[in-house]
C-alpha positions as CSV (number, residue, x, y, z in Angstrom):
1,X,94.8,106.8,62.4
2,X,98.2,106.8,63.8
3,X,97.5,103.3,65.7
4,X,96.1,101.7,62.8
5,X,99.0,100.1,60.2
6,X,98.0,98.9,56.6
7,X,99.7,96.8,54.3
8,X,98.6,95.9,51.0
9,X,100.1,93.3,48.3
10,X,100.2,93.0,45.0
11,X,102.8,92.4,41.9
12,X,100.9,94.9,39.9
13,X,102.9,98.3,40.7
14,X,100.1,100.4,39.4
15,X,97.6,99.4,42.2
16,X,100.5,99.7,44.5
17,X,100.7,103.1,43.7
18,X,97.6,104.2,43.2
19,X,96.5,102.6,46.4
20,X,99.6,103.9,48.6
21,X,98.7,107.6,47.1
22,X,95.2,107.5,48.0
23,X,95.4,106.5,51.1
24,X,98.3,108.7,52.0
25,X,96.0,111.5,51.0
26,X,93.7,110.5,54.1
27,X,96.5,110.4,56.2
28,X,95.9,106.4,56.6
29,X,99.5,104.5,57.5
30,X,100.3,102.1,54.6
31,X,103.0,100.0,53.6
32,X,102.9,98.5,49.6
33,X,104.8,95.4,48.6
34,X,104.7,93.3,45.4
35,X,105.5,90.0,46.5
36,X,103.5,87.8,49.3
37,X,107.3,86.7,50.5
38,X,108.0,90.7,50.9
39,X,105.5,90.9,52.9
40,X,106.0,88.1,55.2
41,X,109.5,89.1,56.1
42,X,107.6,93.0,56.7
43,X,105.1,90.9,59.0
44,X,107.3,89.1,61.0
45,X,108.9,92.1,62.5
46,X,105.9,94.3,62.2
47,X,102.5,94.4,63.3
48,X,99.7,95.0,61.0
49,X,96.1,95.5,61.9
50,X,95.2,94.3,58.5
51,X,96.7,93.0,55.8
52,X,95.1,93.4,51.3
53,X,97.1,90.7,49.6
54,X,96.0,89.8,46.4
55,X,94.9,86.0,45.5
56,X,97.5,85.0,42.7
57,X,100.8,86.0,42.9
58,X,103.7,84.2,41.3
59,X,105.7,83.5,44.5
60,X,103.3,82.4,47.1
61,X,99.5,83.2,46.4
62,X,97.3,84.8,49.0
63,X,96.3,81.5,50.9
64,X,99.1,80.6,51.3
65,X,100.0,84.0,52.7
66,X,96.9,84.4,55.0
67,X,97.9,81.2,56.5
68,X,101.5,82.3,57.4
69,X,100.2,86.0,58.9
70,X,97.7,83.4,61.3
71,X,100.8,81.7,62.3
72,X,103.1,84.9,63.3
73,X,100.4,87.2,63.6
74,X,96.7,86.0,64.6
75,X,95.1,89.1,65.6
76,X,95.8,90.5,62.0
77,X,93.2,90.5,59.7
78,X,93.5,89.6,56.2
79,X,91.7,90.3,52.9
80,X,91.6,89.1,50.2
81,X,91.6,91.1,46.8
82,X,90.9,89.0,44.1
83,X,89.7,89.1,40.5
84,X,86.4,87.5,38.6
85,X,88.3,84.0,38.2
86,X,89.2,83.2,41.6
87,X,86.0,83.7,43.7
88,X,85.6,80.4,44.7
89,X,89.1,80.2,46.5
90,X,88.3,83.7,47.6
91,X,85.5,82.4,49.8
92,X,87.6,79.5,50.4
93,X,89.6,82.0,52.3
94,X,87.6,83.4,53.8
95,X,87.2,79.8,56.3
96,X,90.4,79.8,56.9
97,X,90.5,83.2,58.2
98,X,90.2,86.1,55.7
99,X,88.3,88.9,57.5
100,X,86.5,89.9,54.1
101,X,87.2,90.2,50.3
102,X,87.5,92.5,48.0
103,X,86.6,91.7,43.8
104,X,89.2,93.4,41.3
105,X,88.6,95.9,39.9
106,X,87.1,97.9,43.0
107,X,86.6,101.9,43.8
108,X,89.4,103.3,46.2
109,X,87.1,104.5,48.8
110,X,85.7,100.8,48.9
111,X,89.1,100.4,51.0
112,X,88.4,103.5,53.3
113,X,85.1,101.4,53.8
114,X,86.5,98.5,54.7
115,X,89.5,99.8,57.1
116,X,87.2,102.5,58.6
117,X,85.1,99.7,59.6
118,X,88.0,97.7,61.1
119,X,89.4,100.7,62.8
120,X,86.1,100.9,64.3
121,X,86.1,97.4,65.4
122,X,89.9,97.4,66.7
123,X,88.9,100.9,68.7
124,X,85.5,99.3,70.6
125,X,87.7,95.5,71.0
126,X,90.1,98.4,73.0
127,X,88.0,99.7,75.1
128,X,85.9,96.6,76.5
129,X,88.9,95.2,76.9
130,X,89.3,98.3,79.3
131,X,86.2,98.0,80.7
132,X,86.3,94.5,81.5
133,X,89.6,95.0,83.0
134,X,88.1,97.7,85.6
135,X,84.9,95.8,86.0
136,X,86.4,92.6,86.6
137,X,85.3,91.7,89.9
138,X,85.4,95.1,90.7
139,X,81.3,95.0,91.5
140,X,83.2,95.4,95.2
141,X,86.1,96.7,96.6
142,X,86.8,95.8,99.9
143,X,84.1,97.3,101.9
144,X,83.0,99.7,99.2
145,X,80.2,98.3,96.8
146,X,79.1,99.1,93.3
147,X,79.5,98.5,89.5
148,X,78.8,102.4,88.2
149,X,81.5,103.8,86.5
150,X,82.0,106.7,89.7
151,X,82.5,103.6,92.0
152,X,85.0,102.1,89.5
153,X,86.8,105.9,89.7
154,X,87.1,105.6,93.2
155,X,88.6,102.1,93.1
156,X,90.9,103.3,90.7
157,X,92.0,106.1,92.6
158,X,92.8,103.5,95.7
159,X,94.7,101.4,93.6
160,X,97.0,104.1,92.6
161,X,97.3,105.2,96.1
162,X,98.0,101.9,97.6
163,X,102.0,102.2,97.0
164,X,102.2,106.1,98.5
165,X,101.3,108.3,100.7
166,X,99.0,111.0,99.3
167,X,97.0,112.7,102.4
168,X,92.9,112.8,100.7
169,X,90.1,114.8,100.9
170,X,86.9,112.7,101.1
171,X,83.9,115.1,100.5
172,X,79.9,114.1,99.8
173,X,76.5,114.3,101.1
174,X,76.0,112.8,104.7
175,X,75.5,108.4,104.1
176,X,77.7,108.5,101.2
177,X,80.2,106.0,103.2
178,X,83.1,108.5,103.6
179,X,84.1,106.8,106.7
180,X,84.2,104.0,105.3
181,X,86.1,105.1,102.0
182,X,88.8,106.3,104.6
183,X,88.8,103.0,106.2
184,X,89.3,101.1,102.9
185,X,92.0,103.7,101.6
186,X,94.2,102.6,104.5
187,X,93.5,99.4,104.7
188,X,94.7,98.7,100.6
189,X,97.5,101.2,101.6
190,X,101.6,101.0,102.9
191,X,100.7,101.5,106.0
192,X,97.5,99.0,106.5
193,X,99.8,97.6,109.4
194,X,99.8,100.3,111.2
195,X,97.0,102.3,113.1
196,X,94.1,104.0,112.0
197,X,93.2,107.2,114.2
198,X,90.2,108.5,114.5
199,X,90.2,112.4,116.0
200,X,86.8,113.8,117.4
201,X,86.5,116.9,115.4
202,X,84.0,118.8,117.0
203,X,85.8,118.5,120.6
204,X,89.2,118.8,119.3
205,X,91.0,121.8,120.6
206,X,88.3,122.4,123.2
207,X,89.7,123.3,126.5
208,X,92.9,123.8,125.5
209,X,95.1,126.9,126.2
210,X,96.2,129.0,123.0
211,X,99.8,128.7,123.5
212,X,99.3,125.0,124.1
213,X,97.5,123.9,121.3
214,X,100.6,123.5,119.2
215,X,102.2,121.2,121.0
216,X,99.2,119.1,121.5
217,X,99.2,118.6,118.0
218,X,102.4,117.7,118.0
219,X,101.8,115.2,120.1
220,X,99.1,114.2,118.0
221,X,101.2,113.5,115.4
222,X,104.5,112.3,117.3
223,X,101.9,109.2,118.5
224,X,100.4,108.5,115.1
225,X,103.6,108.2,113.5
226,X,103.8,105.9,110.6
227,X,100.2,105.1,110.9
228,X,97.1,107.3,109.4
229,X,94.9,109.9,111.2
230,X,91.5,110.4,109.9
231,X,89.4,113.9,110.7
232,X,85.9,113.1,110.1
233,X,83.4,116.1,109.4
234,X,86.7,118.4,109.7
235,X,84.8,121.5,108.6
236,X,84.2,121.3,112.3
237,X,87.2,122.2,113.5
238,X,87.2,126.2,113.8
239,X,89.7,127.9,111.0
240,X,91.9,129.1,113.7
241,X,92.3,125.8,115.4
242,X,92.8,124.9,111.7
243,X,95.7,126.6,111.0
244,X,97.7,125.1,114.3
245,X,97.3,121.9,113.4
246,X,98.7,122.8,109.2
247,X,101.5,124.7,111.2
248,X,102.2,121.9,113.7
249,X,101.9,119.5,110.6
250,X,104.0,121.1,108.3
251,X,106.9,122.4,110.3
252,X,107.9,119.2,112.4
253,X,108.1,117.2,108.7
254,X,105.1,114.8,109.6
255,X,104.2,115.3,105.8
256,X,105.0,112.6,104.1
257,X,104.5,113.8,100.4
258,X,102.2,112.8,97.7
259,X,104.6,110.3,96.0
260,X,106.1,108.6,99.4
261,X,105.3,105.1,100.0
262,X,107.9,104.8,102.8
263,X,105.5,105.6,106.4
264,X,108.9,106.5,108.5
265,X,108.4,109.0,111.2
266,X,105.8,110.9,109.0
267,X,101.8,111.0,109.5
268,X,99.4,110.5,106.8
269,X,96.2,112.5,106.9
270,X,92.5,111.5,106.1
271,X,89.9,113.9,106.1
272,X,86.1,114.0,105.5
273,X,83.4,116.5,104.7
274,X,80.0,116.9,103.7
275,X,81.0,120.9,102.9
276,X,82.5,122.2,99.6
277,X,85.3,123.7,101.7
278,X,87.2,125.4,98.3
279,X,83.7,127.7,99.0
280,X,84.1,127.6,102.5
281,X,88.2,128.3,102.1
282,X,87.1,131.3,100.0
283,X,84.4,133.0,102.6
284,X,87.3,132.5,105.6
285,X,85.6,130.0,106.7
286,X,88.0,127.4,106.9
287,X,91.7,127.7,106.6
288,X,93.8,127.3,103.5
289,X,97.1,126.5,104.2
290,X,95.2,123.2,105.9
291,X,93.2,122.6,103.1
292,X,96.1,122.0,100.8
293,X,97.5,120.0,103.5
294,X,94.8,117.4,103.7
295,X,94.0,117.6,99.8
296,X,96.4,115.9,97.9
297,X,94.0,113.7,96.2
298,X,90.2,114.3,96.3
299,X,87.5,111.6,96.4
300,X,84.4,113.0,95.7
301,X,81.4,110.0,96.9
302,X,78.5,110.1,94.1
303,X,75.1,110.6,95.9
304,X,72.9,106.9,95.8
305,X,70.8,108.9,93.2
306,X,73.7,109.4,90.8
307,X,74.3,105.3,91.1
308,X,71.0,103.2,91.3
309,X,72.5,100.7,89.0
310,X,74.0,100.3,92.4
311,X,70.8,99.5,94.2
312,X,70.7,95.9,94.3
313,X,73.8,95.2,94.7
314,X,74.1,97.2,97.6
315,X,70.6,95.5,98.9
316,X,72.4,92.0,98.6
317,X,75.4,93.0,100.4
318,X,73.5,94.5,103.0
319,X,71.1,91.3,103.1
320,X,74.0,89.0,103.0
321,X,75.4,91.2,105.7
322,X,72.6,90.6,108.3
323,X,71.5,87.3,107.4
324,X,74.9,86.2,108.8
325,X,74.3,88.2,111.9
326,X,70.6,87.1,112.7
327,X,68.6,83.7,113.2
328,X,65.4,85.4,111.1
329,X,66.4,85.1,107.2
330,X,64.9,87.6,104.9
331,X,66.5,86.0,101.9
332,X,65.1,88.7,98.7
333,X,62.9,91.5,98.0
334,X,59.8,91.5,95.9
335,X,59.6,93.3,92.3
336,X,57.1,95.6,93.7
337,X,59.5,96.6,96.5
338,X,62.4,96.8,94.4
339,X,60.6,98.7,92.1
340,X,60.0,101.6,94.4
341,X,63.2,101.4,95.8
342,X,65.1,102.4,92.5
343,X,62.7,105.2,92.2
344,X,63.4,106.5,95.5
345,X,65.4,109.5,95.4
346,X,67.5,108.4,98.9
347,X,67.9,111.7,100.8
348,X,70.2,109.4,103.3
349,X,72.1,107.7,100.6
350,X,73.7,104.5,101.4
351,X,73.4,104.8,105.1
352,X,69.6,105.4,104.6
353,X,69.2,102.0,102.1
354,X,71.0,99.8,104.6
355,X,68.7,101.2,107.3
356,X,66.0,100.0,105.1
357,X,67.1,96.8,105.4
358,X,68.1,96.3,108.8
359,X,64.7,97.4,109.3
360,X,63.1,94.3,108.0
361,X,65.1,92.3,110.0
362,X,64.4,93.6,113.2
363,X,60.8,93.8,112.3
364,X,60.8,89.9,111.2
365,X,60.1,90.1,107.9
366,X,59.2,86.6,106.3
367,X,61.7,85.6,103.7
368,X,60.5,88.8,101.2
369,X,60.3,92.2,101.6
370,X,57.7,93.8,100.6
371,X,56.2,97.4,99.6
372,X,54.2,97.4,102.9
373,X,57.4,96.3,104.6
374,X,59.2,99.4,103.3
375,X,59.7,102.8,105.6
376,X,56.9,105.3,105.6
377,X,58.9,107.7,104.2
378,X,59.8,105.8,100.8
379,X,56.2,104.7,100.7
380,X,54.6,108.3,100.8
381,X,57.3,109.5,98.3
382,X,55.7,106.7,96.4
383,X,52.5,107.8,96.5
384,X,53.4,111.2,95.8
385,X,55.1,110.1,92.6
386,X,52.2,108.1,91.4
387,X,49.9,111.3,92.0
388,X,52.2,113.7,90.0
């Protein structure tokens, strides 16, 4: 418990000792004192997570002590270790603040109870404090919508991207929204001002003399300067074409680095895939000098199967989306509907749920989806599932 700091309080020595020796043993941190106004001077220029002061002391007694931790310290918590006399101002205490108390004489390990149990407390306090922070109002980012922990990665990863330069690999199954990850990257980025460049991947190259490819990279690059270029489905640029465009890349200093915020003359790359190309890099099917080029950070987009808490928000986003672009209103779905939508197992992903829904708009759907409004597709899969 190297976070965790103890202090206990007492004029009798012989608890201090015993006490400080015990839990030394268990490797707790502890501090003794044997006077309340010892410990307030300790408390004023340390932090405590809690605080054993006994009730009567002859300097100031333990009230008066928990109320002078509350004032420099609130988040410390007090208890109070008192004896078969005082109980009654023990529990009177214990409304003005005292976390628990403790009745002299007690075991030793009632202590590692007692300060296991806050540890606990302090350690799960931490961490939704975390997780508020990285969900609050993070159920979006930009374009990019979701409340699953793999979503909250990915915004994560573009907030610590936004003040450099990294060139990323976007890889996942076709409809994961890779496109549209690589439009949100740059727009949260340095160089959001600047253009975003689409290259045609499968016709790139094609055409073009060996000994002239080079330089039509160059160029490539030369008029994406300080801006971003984004290769979608690169896998489909042949390994050989591949390894001009690293060379041309690399050796005219259009890399702008991992760490660089600062756009300049350089080029920052983009790239999408719905290949694992470390495998494809391995069979010679795609080039790896370029693949550590474009790879500086990965995104890897979760499948919709791996995020159906996802699911509705996605299907109000999408609803929202073309409610505001058409005159018929399909304003919810129905339970039923719902119901086999989160069981669906979305071969298409994202692309293939928003289909669903612009679906029931061009079809006029009346206010409601509903299970008969749905695709064949997802309706037979129901079926299916019922039967087995």
């Amino acid at each position: 418990m190297d976070d965790f700091e103890i202090l206990f309080v007492d004029d009798d020595q012989t608890i201090l000792n015993l006490v400080e020796e015990y839990l030394a043993a268990f490797d707790y941190r502890v501090s003794i004192v044997d006077s309340g106004l010892k410990a307030l001077e300790l408390i004023k220029d340390q932090d405590f997570d809690v605080v054993f002061t006994d009730f009567k002391m002859p300097d100031i007694d333990g009230l008066e002590l928990l109320a002078m931790i509350k004032e420099y310290r609130p988040a410390t918590e007090v208890i109070i270790v008192t004896g078969h006399g005082t109980m009654e101002s023990a529990i009177q205490a214990m409304k003005f603040g005292s976390y628990d108390y403790i009745q002299k004489p007690f075991k030793l390990d009632v202590l590692r109870i007692v300060i296991n149990k806050l540890f606990e407390e302090k350690r799960l306090k931490r961490e939704n404090v975390v997780l508020r922070k990285r969900l609050k109002e993070r159920h979006k980012y930009d374009q990019l919508v979701g409340i699953s922990l793999k979503m909250q990665e990915i915004y994560e990863q573009t907030d610590h991207m936004s003040s450099g330069s990294p060139n990323v690999l976007i890889q996942g199954e076709s409809g994961t929204g890779k496109e549209l990850t690589a439009h949100v990257i740059h727009r949260n980025s340095d160089r959001s001002r600047q253009a975003f460049i689409p290259v045609n991947c499968k016709s790139f190259g094609k055409g073009i003399a060996g000994d002239q490819l080079y330089n039509h990279a160059v160029e490539l690059f030369k008029s994406a300067q300080a801006a971003t270029v984004f290769f979608n489905e690169i896998a489909e640029i042949k390994p050989a074409v591949q390894a001009v465009i690293s060379q041309a890349y690399t050796e005219n200093d259009f890399n702008p680095g991992p760490g660089d915020g600062k756009a300049g003359s350089s080029v920052r790359l983009l790239a999408a895939t719905n290949r694992n190309l470390g495998e494809a890099a391995q069979k010679g099917n795609f080039n790896q000098d370029f693949l550590s080029c474009i790879s500086d950070v990965k995104i890897i987009m979760p499948p919709l199967r791996e995020r159906r808490e996802d699911i509705c928000l996605l299907i109000n986003h999408f609803l929202n989306r073309y409610n505001a672009k058409n005159e018929n209103k399909v304003m919810n779905i129905s339970p039923d509907a719902l119901d086999v939508l989160l069981r669906y197992n979305w071969p298409g992903n994202v692309i293939q749920l928003e289909n669903v829904i612009e679906r029931a708009f061009a079809l006029r759907v009346d206010l409601t989806i509903e299970v008969d409004d749905l695709p064949s597709e997802i309706k037979t899969f129901e079926e299916i599932s019922k039967i087995s």
